[in-house]
C-alpha positions in Angstrom: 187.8 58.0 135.2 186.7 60.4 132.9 182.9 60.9 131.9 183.2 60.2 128.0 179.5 61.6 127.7 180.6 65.4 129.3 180.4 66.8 125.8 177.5 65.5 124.9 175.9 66.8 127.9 177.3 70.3 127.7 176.1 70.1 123.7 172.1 69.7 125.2 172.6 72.3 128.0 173.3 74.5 124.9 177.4 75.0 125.4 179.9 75.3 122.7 181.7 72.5 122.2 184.0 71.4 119.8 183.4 69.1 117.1 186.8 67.2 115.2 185.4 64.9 113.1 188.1 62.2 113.5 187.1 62.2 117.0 183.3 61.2 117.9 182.0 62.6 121.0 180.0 59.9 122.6 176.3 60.6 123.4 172.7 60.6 121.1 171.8 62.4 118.1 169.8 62.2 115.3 170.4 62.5 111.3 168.6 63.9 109.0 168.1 61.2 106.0 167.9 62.2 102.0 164.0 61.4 102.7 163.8 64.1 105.0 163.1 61.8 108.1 165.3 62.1 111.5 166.7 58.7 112.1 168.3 58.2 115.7 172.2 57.7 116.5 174.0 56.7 119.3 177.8 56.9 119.4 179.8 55.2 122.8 183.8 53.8 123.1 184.0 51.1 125.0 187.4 49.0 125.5 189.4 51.6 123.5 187.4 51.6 119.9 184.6 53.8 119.2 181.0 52.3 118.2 178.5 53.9 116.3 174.1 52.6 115.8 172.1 54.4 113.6 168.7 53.1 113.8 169.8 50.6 116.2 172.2 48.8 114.0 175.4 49.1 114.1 177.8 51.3 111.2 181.2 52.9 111.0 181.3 56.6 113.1 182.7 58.2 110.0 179.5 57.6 108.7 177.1 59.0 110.8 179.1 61.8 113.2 179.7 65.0 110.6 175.8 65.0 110.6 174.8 64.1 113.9 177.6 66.2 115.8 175.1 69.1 116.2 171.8 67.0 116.6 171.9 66.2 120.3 168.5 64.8 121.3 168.2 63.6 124.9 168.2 60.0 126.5 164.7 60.3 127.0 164.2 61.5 123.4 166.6 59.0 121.8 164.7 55.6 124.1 161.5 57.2 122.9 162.0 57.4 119.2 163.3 53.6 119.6 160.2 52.7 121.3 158.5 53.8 118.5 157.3 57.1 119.9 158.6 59.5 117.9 160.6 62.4 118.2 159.2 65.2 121.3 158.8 67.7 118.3 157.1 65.7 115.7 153.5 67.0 114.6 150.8 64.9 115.9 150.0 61.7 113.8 146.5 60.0 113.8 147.4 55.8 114.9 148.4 54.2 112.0 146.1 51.3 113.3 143.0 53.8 114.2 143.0 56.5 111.0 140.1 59.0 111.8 136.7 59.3 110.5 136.3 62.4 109.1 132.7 64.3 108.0 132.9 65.6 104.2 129.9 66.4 102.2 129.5 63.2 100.8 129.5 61.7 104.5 132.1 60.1 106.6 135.3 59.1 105.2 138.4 57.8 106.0 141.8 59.8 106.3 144.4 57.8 104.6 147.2 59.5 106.9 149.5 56.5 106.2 149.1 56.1 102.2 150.9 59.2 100.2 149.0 60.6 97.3 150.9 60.3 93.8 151.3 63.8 92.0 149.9 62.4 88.9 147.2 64.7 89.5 144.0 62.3 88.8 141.2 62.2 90.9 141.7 59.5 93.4 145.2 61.5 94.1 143.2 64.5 94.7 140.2 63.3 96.7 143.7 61.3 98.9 145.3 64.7 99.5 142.3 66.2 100.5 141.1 64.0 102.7 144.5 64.4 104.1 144.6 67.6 104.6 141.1 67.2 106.4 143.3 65.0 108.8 145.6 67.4 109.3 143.0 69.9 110.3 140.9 67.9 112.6 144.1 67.2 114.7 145.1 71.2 114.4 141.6 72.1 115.9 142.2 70.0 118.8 145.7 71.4 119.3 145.0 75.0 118.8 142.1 75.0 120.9 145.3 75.5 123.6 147.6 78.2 124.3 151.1 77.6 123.5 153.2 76.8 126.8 156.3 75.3 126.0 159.0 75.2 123.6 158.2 71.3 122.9 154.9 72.6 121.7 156.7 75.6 119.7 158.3 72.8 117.7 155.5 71.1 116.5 154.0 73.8 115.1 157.3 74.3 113.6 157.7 70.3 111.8 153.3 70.5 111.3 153.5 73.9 109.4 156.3 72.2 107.2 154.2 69.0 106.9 151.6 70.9 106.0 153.2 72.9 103.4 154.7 69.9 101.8 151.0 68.2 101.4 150.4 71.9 99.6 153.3 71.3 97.4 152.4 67.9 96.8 149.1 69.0 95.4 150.3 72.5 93.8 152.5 70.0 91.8 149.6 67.2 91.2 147.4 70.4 90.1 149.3 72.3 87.5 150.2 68.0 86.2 146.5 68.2 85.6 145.7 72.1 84.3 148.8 71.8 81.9 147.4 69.9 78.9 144.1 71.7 79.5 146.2 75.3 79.4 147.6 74.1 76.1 144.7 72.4 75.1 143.3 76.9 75.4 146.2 78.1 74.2 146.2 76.3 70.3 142.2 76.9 70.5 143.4 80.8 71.1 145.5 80.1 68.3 142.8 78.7 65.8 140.8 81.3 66.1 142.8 84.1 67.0 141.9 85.6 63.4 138.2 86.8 64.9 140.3 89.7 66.4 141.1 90.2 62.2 137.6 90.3 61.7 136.5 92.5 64.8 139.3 95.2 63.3 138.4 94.8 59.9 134.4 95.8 60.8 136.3 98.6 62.6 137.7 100.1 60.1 134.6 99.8 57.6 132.7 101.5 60.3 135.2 103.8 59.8 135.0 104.1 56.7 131.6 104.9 56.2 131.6 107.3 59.2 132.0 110.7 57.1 129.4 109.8 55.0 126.7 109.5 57.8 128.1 112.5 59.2 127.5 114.4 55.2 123.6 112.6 55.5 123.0 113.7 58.9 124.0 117.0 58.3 121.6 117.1 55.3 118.8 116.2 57.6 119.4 118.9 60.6 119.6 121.5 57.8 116.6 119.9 55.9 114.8 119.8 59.5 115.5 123.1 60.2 114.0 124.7 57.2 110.9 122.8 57.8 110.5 123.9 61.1 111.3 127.6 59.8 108.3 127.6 57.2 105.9 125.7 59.8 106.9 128.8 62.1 105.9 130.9 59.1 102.9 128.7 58.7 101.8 129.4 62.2 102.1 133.1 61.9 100.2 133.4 58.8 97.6 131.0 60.1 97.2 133.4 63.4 96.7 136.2 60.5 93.8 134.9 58.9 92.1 133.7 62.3 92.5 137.4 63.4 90.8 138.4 59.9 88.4 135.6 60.4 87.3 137.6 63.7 86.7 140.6 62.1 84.2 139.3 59.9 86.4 137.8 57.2 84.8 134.5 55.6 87.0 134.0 53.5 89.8 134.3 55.8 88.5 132.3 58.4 88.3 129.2 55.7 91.8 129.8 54.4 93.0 130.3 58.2 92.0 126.2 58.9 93.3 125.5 55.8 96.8 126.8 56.4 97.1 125.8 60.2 96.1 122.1 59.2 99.5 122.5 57.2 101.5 124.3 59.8 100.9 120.9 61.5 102.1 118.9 59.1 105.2 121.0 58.6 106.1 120.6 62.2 105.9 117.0 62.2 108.3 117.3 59.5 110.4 119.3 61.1 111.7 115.9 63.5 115.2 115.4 62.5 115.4 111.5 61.4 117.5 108.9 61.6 120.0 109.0 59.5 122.1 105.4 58.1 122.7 102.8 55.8 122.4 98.8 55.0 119.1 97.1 55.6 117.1 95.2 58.1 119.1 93.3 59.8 122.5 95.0 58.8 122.4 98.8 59.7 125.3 100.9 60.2 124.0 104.6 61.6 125.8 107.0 63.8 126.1 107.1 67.4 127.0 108.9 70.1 130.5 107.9 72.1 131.4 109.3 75.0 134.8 110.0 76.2 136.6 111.4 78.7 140.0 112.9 79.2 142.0 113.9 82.0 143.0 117.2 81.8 143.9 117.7 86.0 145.0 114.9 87.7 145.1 116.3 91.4 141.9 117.9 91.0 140.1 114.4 89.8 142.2 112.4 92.8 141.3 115.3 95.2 137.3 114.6 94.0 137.3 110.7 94.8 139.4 111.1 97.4 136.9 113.7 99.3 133.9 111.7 99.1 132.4 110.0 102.7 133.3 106.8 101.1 135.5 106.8 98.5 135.3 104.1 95.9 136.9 100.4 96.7 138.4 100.2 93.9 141.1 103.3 94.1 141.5 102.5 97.8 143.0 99.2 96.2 145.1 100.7 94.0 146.7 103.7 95.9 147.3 101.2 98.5 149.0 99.1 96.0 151.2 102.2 95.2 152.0 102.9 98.4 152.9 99.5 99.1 154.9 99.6 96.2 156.7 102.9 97.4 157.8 102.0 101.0 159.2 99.0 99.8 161.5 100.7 97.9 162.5 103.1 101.1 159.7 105.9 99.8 156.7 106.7 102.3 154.1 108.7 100.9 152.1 111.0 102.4 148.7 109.5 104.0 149.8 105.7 105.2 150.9 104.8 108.7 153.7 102.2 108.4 153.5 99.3 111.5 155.9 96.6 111.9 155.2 93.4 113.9 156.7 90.2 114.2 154.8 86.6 113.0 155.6 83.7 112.3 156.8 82.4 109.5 
């Protein structure tokens, strides 16, 4: 008597074996439902016909076998799952009768591992999905508090990670739900107002405007300034005259000689260049002084920051950038070392 099962075994010990879907080959699998969720199918001939349970109720082997034929789970796996046990490489769940307490801010709360959060992106959504993911990572702690030591263990990380990054998606979705109306809420405020940038060029250009004419008044001053400070020179040396005189026995030189350095003084003072501008209290427009810089050798300014003890952040970030960008597209620059290594992903 033949062993109507022999496929199905050689299937788990990782064979080739071939697959005609007219022609079930008898054994356990599992399907993979539109809600994502492996649901258990066991396929046996008995008296000549061919029967078929998916979730432990009976349907057509048509139905079930294209999908299943290369999803061979185990006895063990198959009794398990109907014993409400799960699959070997499902994530860990918390008890849907025991949800853990988990420590927030706020205190203790409960993880509501068994009721989804809505993607409607209110608050009680949120604060569900958090607290979810809280879940999630008290159970990860345990679990990677251990080395990984068998393929079993391997696929958990493999379904968690996915779980995981479905909860993300979840609330990536729930999240730009809730920023949208505020972004275009910003976007027609930007629009309202977006003639202050008319204004801002507008002062600009009268700036502008009024620029040569500073420069014509400023000019005026540095050459009135510098005439004063020419005669207060002259001042000084005539002043230096009459004291001389005045030592020699001069009295009238010696009076004159106060007389003119008390002006020599003055002219000096005079002599300040001042402040050139126009408008009034409150509304001044004067000249100023606005530095900039051009680069005129590239190399040279590179070879600068890139010669310091600790070059700036910054340009680390953005020649790393360019690099990145370079070796991506089969190009490596001078400089980088290029290391490969494998992670998961």
């Amino acid at each position: 008597m033949s062993d109507q099962y022999a496929a199905w075994r050689a299937a788990l010990a990782g064979e080739t074996v071939a697959i005609h879907d007219a022609e079930p080959n008898s054994g356990f699998y599992r399907v993979k439902r539109k809600s994502g969720e492996l649901h258990p199918v066991a396929i046996w001939r008995e008296a000549g016909s061919v029967f078929a349970q998916l979730n432990g109720e009976a349907v057509e082997p048509s139905s079930v076998w294209p999908w299943a034929a290369k999803k061979p789970v185990t006895y063990e796996a198959y009794q398990d799952f109907m014993n409400g046990k799960g699959w070997p490489d499902d994530a860990p769940a918390l008890p849907a009768d025991k949800p853990a307490t988990i420590t927030t801010a706020d205190g203790p709360a409960e993880n509501p591992r068994a009721v989804p959060a809505d993607n409607s992106g209110d608050a009680e959504g949120a604060e569900a999905m958090r607290l979810e993911l809280l879940g999630e990572k008290e159970l990860a702690d345990q679990f990677l508090a251990k080395p990984i030591t068998s393929q079993e263990a391997a696929d958990q990380v493999a379904v968690w990670s996915k779980r995981i990054s479905d909860l993300k998606n979840r609330a990536d979705k729930a999240f730009q739900a809730e920023k949208a109306p505020h972004l275009e809420a910003g976007r027609l405020v930007d629009e309202k107002w977006r003639w202050r940038q008319d204004a801002e060029a507008l002062v600009r250009k009268l700036k502008s405007h009024v620029t040569p004419w500073l420069e014509k008044l400023r000019a005026e001053e540095q050459e009135r300034a510098r005439k004063a400070a020419e005669e207060a020179r002259r001042q000084q040396e005539e002043a230096a005259r009459l004291a001389a005189a005045a030592q020699a026995g001069d009295a009238a030189a010696a009076a004159q000689a106060e007389e003119v350095q008390a002006r020599a003084i003055e002219t000096a003072k005079a002599a300040e260049v001042q402040r050139t501008g126009a408008g009034r209290t409150g509304a001044k427009v004067s000249l100023r002084t606005v530095t900039d810089v051009v680069v005129t050798d590239l190399p040279a300014l590179a070879a600068f920051y890139a010669g310091m003890n600790d070059a700036p952040a910054d340009l680390k970030e953005v020649l790393l950038k360019l690099a990145r960008r370079n070796i991506s597209s089969g190009v490596t620059p001078p400089g980088v070392t290029v290391t490969t290594k494998q992670v998961a992903a």
